[in-house]
C-alpha positions as CSV (number, residue, x, y, z in Angstrom):
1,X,155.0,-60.4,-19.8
2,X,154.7,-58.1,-22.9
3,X,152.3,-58.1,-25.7
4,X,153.0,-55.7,-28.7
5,X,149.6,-54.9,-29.0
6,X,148.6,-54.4,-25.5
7,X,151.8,-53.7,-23.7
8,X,153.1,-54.1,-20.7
9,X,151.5,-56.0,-17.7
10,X,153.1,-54.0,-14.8
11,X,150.2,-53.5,-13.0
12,X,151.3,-53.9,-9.3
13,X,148.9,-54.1,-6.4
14,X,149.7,-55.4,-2.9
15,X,149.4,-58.6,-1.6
16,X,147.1,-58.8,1.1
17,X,148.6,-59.6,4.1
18,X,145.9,-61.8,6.1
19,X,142.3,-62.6,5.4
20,X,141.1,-59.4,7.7
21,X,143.4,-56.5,5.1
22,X,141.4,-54.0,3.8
23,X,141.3,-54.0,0.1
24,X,143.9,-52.7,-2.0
25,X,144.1,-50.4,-4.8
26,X,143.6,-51.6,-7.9
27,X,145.0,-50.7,-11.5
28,X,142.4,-48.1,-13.3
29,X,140.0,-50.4,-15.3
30,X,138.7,-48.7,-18.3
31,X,136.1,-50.2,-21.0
32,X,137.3,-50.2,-24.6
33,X,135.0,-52.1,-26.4
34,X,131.4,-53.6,-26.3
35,X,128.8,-55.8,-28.2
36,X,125.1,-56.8,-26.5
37,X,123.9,-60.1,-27.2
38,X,120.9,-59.0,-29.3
39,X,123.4,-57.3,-31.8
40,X,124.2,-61.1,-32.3
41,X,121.1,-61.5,-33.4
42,X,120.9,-58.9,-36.2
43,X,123.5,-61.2,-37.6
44,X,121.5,-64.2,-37.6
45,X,119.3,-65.7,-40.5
46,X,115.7,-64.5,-40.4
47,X,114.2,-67.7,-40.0
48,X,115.8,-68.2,-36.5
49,X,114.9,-64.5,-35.6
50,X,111.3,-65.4,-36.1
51,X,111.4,-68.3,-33.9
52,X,111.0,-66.1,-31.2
53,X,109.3,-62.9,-32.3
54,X,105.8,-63.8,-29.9
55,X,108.3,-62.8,-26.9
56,X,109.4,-59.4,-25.2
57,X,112.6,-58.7,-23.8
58,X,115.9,-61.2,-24.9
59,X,115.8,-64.6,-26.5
60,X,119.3,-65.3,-25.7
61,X,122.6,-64.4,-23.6
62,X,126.5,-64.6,-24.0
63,X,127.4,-68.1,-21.8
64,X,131.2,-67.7,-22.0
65,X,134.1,-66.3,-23.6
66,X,137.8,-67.5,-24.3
67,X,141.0,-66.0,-25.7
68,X,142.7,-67.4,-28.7
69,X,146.1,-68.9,-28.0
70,X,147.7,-65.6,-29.6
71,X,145.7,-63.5,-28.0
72,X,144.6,-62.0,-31.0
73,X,140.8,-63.2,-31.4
74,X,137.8,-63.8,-28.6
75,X,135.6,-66.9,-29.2
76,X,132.1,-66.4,-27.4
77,X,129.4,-68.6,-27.3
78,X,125.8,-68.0,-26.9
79,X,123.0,-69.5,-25.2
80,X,121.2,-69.7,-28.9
81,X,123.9,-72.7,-30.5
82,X,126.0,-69.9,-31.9
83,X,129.4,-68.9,-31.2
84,X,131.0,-65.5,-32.4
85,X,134.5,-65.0,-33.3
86,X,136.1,-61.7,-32.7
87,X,139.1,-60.4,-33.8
88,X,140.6,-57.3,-31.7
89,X,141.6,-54.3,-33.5
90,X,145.4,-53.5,-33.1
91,X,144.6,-49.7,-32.2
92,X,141.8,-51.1,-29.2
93,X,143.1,-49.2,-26.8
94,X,144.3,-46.1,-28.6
95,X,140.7,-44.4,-28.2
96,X,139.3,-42.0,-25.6
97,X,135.6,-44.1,-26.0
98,X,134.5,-47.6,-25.6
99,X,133.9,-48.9,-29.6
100,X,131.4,-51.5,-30.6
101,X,132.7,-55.1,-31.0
102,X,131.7,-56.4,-34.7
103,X,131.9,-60.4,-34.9
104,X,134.1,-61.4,-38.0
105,X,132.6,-65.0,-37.8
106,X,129.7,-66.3,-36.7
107,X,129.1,-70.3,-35.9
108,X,125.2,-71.9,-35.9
109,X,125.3,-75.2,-34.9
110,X,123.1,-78.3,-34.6
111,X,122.2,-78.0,-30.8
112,X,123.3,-76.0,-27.7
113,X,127.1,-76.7,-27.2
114,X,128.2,-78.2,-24.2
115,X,132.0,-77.4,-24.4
116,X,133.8,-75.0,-27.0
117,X,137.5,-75.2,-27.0
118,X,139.9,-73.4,-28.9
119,X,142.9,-74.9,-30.5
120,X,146.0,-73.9,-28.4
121,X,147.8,-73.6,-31.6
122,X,145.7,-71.0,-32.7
123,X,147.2,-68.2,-35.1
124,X,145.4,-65.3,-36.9
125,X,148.6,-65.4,-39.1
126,X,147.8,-69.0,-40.2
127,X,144.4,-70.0,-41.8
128,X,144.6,-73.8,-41.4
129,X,145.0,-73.3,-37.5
130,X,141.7,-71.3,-36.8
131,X,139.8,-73.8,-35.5
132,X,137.6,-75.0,-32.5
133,X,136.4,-78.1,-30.8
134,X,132.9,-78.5,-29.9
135,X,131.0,-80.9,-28.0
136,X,127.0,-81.3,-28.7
137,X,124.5,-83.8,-27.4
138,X,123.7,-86.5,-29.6
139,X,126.1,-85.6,-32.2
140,X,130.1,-86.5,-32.5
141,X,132.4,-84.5,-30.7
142,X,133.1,-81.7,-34.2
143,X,136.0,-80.0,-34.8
144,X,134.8,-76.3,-36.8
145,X,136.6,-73.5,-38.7
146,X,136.5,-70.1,-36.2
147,X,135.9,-68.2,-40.0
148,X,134.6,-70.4,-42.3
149,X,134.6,-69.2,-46.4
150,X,130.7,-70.0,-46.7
151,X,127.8,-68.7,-45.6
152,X,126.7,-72.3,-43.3
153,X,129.5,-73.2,-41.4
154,X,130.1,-77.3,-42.0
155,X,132.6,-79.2,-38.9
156,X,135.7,-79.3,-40.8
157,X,136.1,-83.4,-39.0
158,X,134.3,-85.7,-36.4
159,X,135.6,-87.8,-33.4
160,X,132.7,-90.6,-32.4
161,X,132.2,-91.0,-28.8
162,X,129.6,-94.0,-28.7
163,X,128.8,-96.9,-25.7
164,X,130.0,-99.5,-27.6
165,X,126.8,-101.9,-26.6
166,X,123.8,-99.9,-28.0
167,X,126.1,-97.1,-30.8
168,X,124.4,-94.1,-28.9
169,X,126.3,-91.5,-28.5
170,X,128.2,-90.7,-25.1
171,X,127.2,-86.6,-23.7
172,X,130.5,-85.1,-23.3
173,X,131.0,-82.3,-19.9
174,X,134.6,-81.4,-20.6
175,X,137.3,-80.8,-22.6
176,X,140.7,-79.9,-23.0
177,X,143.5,-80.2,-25.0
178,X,147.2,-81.0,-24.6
179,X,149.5,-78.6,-25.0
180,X,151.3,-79.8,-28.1
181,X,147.3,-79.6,-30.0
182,X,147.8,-83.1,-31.3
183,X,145.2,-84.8,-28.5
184,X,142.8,-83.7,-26.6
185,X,140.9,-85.3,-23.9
186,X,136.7,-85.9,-23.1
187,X,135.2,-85.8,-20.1
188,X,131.9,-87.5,-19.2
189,X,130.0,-89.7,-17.2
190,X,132.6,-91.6,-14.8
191,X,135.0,-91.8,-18.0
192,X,137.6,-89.9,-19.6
193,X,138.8,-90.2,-23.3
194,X,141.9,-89.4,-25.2
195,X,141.5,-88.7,-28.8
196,X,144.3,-88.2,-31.5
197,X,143.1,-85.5,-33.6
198,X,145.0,-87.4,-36.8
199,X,142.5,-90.3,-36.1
200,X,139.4,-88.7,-37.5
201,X,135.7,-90.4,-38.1
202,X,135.0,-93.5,-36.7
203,X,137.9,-94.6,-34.4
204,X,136.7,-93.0,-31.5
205,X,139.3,-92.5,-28.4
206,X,142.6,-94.4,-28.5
207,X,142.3,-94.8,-24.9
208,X,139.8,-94.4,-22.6
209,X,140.2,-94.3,-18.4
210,X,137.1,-95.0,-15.9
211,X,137.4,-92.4,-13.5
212,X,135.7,-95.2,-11.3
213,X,137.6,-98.8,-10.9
214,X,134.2,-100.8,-11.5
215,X,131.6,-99.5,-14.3
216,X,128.7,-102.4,-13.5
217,X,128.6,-101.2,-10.0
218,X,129.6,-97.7,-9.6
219,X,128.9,-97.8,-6.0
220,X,132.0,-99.7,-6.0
221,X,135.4,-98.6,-5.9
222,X,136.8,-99.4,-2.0
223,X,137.8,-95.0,-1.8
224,X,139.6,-95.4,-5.0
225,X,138.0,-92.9,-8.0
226,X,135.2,-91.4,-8.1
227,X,131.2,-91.5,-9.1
228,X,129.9,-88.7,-11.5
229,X,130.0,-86.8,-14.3
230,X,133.9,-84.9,-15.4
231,X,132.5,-81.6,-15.5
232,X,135.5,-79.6,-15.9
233,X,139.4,-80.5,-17.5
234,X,142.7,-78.5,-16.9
235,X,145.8,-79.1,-18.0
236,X,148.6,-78.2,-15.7
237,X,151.2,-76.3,-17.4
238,X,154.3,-78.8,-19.1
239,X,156.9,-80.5,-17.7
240,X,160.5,-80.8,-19.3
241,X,159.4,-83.6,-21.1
242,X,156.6,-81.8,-22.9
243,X,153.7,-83.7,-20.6
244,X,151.4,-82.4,-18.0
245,X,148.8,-83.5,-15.5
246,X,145.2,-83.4,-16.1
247,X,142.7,-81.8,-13.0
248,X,139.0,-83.2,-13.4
249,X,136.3,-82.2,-10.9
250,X,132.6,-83.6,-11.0
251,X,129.3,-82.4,-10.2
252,X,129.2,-85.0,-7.3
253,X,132.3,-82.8,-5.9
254,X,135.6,-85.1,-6.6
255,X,138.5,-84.0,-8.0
256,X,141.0,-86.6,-10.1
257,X,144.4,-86.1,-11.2
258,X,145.8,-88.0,-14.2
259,X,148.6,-88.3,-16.4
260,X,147.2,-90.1,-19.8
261,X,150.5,-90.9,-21.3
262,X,152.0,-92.6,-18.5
263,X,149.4,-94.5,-16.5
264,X,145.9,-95.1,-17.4
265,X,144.4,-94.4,-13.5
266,X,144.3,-92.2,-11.5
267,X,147.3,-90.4,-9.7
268,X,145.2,-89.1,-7.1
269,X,141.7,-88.3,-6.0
270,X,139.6,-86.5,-3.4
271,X,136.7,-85.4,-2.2
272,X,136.1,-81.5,-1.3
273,X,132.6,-81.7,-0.1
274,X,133.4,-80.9,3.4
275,X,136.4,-78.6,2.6
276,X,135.1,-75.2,2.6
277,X,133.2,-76.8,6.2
278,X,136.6,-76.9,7.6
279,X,136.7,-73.6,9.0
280,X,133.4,-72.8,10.6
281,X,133.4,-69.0,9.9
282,X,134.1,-70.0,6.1
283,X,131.0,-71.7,5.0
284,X,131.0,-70.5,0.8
285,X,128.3,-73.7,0.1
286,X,129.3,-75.7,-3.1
287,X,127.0,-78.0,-5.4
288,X,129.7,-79.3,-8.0
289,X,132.6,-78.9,-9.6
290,X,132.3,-76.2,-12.4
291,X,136.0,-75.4,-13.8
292,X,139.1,-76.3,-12.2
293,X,142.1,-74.0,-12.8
294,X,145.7,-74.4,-12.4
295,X,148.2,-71.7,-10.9
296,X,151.1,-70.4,-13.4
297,X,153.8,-71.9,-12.0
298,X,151.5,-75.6,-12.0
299,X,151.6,-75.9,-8.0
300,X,148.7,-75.1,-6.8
301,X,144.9,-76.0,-8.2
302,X,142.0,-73.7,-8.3
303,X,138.3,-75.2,-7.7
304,X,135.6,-73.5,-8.9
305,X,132.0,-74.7,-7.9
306,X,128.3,-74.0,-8.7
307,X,126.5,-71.9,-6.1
308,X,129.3,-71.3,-4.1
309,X,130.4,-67.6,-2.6
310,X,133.7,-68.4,-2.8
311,X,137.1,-70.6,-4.2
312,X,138.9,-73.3,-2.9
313,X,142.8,-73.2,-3.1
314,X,144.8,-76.9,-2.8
315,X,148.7,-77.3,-3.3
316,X,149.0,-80.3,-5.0
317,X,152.0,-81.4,-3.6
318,X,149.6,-82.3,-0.7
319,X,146.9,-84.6,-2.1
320,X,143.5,-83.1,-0.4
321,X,144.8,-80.6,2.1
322,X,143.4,-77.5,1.5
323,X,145.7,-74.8,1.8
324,X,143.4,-71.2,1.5
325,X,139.3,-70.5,0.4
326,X,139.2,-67.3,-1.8
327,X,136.0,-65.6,-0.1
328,X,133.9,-62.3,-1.3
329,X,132.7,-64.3,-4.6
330,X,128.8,-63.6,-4.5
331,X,127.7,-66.7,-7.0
332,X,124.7,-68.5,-5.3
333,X,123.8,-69.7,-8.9
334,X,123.9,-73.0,-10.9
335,X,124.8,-71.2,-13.8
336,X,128.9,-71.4,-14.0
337,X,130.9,-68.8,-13.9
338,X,134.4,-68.9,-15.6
339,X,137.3,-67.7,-13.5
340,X,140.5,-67.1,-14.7
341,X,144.2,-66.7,-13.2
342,X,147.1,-64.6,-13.8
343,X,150.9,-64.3,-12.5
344,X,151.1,-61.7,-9.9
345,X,153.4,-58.8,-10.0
346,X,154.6,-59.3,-6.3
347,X,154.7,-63.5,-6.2
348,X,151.6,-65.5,-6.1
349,X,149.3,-65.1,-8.7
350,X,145.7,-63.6,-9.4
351,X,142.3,-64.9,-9.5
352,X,139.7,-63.3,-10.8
353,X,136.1,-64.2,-10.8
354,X,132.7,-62.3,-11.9
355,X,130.0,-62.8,-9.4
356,X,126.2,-63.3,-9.7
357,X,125.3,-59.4,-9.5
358,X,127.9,-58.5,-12.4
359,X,131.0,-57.5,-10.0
360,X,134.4,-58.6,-11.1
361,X,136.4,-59.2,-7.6
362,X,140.5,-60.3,-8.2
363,X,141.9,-62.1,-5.5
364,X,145.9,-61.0,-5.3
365,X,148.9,-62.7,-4.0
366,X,147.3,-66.1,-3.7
367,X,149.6,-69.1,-2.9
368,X,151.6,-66.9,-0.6
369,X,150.0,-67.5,2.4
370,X,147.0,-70.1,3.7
371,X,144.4,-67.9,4.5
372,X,141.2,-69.6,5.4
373,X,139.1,-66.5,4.4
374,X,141.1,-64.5,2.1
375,X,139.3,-61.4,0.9
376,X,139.4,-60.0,-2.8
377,X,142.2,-57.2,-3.1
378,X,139.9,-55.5,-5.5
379,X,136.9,-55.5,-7.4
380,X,134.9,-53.4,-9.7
381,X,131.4,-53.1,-11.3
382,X,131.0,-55.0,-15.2
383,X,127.7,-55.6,-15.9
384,X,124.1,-55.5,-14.2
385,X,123.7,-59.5,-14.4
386,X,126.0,-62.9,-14.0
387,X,129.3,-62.8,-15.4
388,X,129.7,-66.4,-17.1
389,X,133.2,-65.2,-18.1
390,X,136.2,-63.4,-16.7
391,X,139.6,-63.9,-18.9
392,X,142.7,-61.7,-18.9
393,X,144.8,-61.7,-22.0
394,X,148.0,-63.0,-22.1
395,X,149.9,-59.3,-21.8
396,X,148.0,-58.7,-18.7
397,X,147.0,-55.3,-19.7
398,X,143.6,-56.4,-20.9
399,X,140.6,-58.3,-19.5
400,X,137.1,-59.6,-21.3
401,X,134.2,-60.4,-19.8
402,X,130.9,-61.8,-20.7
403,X,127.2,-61.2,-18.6
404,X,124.1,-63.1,-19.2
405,X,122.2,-65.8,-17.6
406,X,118.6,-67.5,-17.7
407,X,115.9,-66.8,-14.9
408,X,114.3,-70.2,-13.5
409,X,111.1,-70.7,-11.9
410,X,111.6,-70.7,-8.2
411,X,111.6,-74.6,-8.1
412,X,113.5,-75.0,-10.1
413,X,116.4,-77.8,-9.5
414,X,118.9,-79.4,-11.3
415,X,121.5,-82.0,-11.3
416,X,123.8,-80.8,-13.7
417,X,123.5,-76.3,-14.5
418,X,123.6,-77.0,-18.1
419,X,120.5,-79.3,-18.9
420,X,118.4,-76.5,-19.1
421,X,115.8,-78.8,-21.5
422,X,114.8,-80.0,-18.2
423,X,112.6,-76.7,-18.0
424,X,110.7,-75.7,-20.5
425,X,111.4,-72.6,-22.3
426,X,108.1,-70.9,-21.8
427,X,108.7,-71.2,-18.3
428,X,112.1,-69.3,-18.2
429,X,113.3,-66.0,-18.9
430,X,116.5,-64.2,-19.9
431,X,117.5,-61.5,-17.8
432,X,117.6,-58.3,-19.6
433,X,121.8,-57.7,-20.2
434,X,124.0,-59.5,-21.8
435,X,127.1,-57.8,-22.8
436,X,130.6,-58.6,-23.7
437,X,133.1,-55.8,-22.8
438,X,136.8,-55.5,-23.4
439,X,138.3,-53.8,-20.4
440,X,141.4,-51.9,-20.3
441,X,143.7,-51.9,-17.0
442,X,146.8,-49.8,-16.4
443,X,148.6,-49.7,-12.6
444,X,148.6,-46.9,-10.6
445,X,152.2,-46.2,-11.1
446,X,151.8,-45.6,-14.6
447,X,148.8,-43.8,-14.6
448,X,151.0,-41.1,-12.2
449,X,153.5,-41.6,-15.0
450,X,151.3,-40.5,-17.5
451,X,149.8,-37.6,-16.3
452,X,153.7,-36.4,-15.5
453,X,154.6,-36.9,-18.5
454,X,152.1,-34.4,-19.8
């Protein structure tokens, strides 16, 4: 696919050809553009600088980043409530030297979000569509304005998501929206909720799906859904009709499929705790289900867990088999790491993944084959601590990443990676880089072309 601004995303590697290929060579990765985390900072109010100004070293880290839906604008959150909004120069890759991102927006909010999500109408062309969903504890799910026009940003709208008995409010894990941006779906403890986004204030959902059959007794269900919290959402891409299927994976390791607007159960569910066991020379580990991703072409389903060296790969039109594991992914971690996925040049498509030490590794060809053990094709060094993101723009050409992460007292443990009020603060650090870079990537064949040319 092309991008104006970016250009072309002919950046052809080979497919490896078993799990034991050497890897490949990649396309020449070059950084652009830069910001550190404490640069964030300088653009905060002095009042929350002083909060911490008894500590050395950073007070907070870049947790993830996402592309707009036109490709035109990075939304980043950090780990101090705030979320930056970037918007990417037209001549970014027109210069010899990496520049320094500038934020043209910057979010505070009420507490430490949960999930940020972008609207996937998105345009920088049109004002009223700029906007992004956030989900807090103890506070509505909010919809916010990626620029607001004053100084405090204020949630443009609310959607409630209360238990009905006592009023509290519900802690939402997930979110995603459908593909038309006129609903969006909540994830949380052994329930998902649809929302109309017309239906502001206090309606709350207009349909909401157990992810378990019986909600007194969870232990219940006879095999048929599954305990724990929805902490991740995909949508697969559309069908002719416009609708799509909805992936949700737990931390207790299930993964759901559902289709909202037809049924309101599950289509299909299964466990993947003893998956990656399968193969006995394949052991990646695995402690819950941190992002599920679908393929391209909507076939095949990505799952991405917590403290696990590796992905798992299912074709969907096989409930539960396994069809590859994606190995080489250093991430023995609880913090999550984003992956992201891209059409391949040569069929298949690409993974890509950061890793615990800051390496990006991309996983080409995938789908083609059922590899139990499939190596990276190539990889690269980002940053000098956890990548929480990976994305690759839409044009190909272009990739974002995001490094950070907190360092927890040896015994530390935790049932879900994100409660990090379970530890007090005093007690943890934050590793010294956090960075979000904009890399550039161009194939091998036109680099040769290139230096012909001249």
């Amino acid at each position: 696919m092309d991008d104006p601004q970016y250009g072309s995303s002919d950046r052809s590697t080979s497919t490896p050809s078993s799990s034991k290929a050497e890897p490949k060579a990649g396309p020449e990765i070059r950084l652009v553009a830069e910001i550190p985390n404490s640069t964030i900072t300088n653009y905060q109010d002095t009042e929350s600088q002083n909060s911490h100004d008894t500590k050395s070293g950073p007070d907070s880290f870049f947790t993830a980043v996402q592309w707009t839906a036109d490709g035109s604008s990075l939304v980043a959150t950090s780990s101090d409530k705030s979320i930056a909004t970037f918007v990417i120069p037209d001549d970014l890759l027109q210069t010899s030297d990496p520049r320094p991102l500038v934020p043209q927006s910057l979010t505070k909010l009420p507490e430490q979000p949960r999930v940020v999500a972008p609207a996937p109408y998105f345009s920088l062309a049109e004002p009223a569509t700029q906007t992004f969903l956030v989900a807090c504890r103890e506070h509505p799910l909010q919809l916010y304005h990626a620029f607001p026009t004053e100084g405090y940003s204020r949630p443009l709208c609310g959607y409630k998501l209360i238990k009905q008995e006592t009023e509290a409010y519900i802690t939402p894990s997930a979110l995603v929206w459908d593909h038309s941006g006129t609903h969006f779906v909540c994830g949380s403890a052994n329930r998902l909720d649809l929302f109309d986004v017309s239906r502001q204030g206090s309606d709350g959902p207009i349909l909401t799906v157990p992810t378990i059959p019986s909600r007194r007794h969870v232990s219940k269900g006879g095999g048929v859904g599954m305990k724990g919290t929805v902490s991740s959402l995909a949508t697969a891409p559309a069908d002719a009709n416009g609708s799509s299927i909805i992936a949700a994976g737990t931390w207790t390791r299930w993964v759901g499929l559902y289709d909202l607007y037809r049924e309101n159960k599950t289509i299909a569910n299964w466990s993947i705790a003893h998956a990656a066991n399968e193969v006995s020379d394949v052991a990646i580990g695995g402690q819950g289900i941190a992002q599920t991703l679908w393929s391209p072409c909507g076939r095949y389903l990505v799952i991405n867990e917590r403290n696990a060296n590796g992905l798992l790969l299912y074709d969907i039109r096989v409930t539960g088999q396994l069809l590859s594991i994606l190995k080489g992914r250093g991430a023995g971690t609880q913090q999550r790491l984003h992956c992201d996925v891209f059409p391949s040049a040569e069929g298949g498509f690409e993974v890509w993944s950061g890793t615990q030490d800051g390496t990006v590794v991309v996983w080409d060809g995938v789908g083609l084959h059922s590899e139990y053990g499939m190596e990276p094709s190539w990889h690269w060094k980002a940053h000098q601590s956890p990548i929480g993101s990976t994305v690759v723009h839409s044009s190909g050409s272009v990739a974002a990443t995001c490094s950070g992460g907190w360092e927890h007292p040896k015994t530390f443990e935790s049932e879900d990676a994100d409660e990090k009020h379970d530890v007090p603060r005093s007690q943890c650090s934050v590793l010294d880089e956090s960075t979000l870079k904009i890399w550039s990537m161009t194939s091998p064949t036109q680099t040769e072309e290139n230096t012909n040319s001249t």
